[in-house]
N, C-alpha and C positions, 0 to 999 in steps of 0.2 A: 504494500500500500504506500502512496506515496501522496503530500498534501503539500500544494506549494502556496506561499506567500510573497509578495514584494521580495522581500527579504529575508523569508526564513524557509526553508526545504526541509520535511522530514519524509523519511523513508524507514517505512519497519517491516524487518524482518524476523516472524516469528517473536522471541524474545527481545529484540534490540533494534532500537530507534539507534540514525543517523539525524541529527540534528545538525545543519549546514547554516552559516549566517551568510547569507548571499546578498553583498552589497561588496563585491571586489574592486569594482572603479573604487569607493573610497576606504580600500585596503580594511572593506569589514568594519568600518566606524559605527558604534552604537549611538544612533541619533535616536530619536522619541520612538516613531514608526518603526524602528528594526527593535525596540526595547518591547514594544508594546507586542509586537510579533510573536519576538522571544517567548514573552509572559503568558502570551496565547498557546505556544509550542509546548510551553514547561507543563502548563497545566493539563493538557489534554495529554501528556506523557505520563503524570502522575494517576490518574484518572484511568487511564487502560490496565484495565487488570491482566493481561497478554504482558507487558514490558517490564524486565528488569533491570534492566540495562540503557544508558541513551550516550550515543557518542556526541559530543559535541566538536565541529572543525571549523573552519572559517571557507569559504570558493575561493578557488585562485589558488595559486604558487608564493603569494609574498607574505598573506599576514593571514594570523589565528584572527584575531582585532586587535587591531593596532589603535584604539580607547578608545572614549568619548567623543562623539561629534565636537570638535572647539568650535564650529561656525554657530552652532545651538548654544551650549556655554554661554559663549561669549557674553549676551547682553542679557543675561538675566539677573534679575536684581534677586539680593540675601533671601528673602522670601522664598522667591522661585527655583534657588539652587537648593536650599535645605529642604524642601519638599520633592526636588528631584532626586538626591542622597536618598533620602528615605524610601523613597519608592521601589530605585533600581537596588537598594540593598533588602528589602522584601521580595524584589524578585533572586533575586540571587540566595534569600536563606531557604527558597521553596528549592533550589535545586542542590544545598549545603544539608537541610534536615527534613530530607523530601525520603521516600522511601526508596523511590529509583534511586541505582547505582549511575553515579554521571564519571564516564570518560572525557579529560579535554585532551585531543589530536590537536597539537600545537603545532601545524606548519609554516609558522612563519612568524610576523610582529604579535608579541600579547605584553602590549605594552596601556600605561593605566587601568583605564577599565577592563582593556584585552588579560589585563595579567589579573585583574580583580574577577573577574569572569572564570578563568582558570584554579585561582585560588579556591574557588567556591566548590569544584567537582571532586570527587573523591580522589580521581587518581587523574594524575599527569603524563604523557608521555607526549615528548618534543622529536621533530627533525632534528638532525643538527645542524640545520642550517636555521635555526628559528632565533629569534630575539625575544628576551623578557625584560621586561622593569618598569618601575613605579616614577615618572619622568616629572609628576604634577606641577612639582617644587619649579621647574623651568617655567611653568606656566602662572608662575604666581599663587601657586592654591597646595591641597593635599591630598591626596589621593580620598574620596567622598561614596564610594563602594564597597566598603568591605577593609580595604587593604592596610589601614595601619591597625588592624584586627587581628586578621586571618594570616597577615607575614610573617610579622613575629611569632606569631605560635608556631608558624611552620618551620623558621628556620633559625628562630632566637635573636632577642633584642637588639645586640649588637650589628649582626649584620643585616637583619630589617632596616635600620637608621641609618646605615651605608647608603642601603639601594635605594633610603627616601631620602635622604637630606643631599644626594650628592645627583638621583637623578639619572643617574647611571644607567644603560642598557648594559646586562648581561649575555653571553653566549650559552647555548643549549647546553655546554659540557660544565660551564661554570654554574650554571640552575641546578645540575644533576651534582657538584658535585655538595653545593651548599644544603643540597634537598629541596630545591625548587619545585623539582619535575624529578618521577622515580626513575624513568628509562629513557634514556637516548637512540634513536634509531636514524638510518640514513631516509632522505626524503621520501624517497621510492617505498621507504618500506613502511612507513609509519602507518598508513590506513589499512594495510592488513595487518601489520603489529596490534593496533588497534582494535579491529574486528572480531582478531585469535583472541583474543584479551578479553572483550565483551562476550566473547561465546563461552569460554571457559566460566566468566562468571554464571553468566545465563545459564549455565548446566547444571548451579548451585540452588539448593531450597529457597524459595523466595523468602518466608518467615524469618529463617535463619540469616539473609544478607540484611533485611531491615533491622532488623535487632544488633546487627555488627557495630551498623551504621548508628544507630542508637545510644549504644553503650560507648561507643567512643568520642561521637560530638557533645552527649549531654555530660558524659565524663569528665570532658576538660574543665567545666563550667562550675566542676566540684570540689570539695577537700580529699585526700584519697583515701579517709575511711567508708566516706559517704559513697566517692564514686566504687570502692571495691564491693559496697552492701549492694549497690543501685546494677552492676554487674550481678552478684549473684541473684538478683529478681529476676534478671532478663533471662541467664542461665537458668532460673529453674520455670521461666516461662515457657522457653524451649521445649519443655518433657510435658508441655500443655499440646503439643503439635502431633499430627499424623508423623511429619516427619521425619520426627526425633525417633518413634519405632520406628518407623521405615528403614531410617541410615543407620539405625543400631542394629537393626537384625537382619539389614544385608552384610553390614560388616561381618556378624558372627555366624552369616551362613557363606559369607566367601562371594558373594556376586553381589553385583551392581543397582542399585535403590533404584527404583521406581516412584521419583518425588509426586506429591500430591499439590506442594504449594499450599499445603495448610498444614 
């Protein structure tokens, strides 16, 4: 099945949406209309009980998203920017503590929003020919997405502060090696790095991937006696599922589970 927008292309397969931001002439810029698209895509992804998985890439060879529109930015007054922060970072926590697993296929700029975008999915893999960083600070501003959030947790204070206060574009090898992005792949191969990658999940219990996802974002948010309790609820919510027997007594009869997804 495949639904196309101005700006936004999904295609699912079974298990796993491809999610494309198709606005290449402007190197994938999230203006209003490609945001509002997005939030259209996220939902109807969340919403299909069929989809475990959603790859998110940019069209074209140059950029994942290379940010935020600046021709839009530009003239809006305090008012109108801080209610735009707010928005596009609700749309971005629907696909941060969504149940879908999101892949971002980084081929190219994921620069401000592009890298705030990326922040947001579960798991990263870059080209290496790809570029990241948090640039805002050149524009007079600070990254208004997610990103002086979700960086620093990802790759600790210090070098968060680097890539924002200095603005700095990173290369794919130096994202992989600070924990930007987990795998590095060559151009060519990253959309089936990708795909391999979303199928293997996809072959995984759905109950069991939301509760991963679960235990680990609301985790951070905790002290870690709380987050080790709030893990073992989820864990023993698990043994509430079909396919907690399922995967237990295919193990102990030697063959391959037959998932219910409940």
């Amino acid at each position: 099945m495949a639904i196309s927008g101005t700006r936004i292309i999904t295609e699912t397969f079974e298990a796993v949406t491809l999610l494309t931001i198709n606005r290449p002439e402007a190197l994938n810029a999230l203006d209003q209309q490609t945001l509002q698209q997005l939030n259209t895509a996220v939902t109807a992804i969340e919403a299909d009980p069929r989809v475990k998985v959603a790859i998110i890439t940019g069209a074209g060879d140059k950029a994942f998203v290379a940010g935020g529109d600046i021709g839009v930015m530009q003239p809006l007054d305090p008012i109108a920017a801080r209610q735009s922060a707010v928005e596009t970072q609700q749309l971005l926590n629907k696909i941060e503590y969504g149940s879908t697993v999101f892949i971002a296929a980084i081929n190219g700029y994921a620069l401000g929003g592009g890298c705030e975008l990326a922040l947001a999915c579960d798991i990263r893999i870059a080209a290496n020919s790809a570029q990241l960083g948090q640039p805002e600070v050149n524009l007079g501003i600070i990254p208004g997405w997610g990103g002086t959030q979700r960086l620093p947790r990802l790759v600790g204070v210090s070098v968060a502060k680097q890539l924002m206060l200095t603005g700095e574009r990173i290369s794919a090898a130096k994202a992989a090696e600070i924990g930007l992005v987990g795998e590095v792949v060559n151009a060519d191969e990253l959309m089936p790095r990708a795909r391999e990658l979303a199928q293997t999940i996809a072959a995984k219990p759905k109950v069991a991937l939301q509760l991963i996802k679960e235990a680990v974002n609301n985790g951070f948010e905790m002290d870690m006696n709380r987050a080790f309790a709030y893990e073992a609820d989820l864990f023993g919510l698990c043994f509430a599922t079909a396919d907690q027997k399922e995967g237990m007594l295919a193990f102990l009869e030697k063959r391959r589970p037959n998932w219910r997804d409940a």
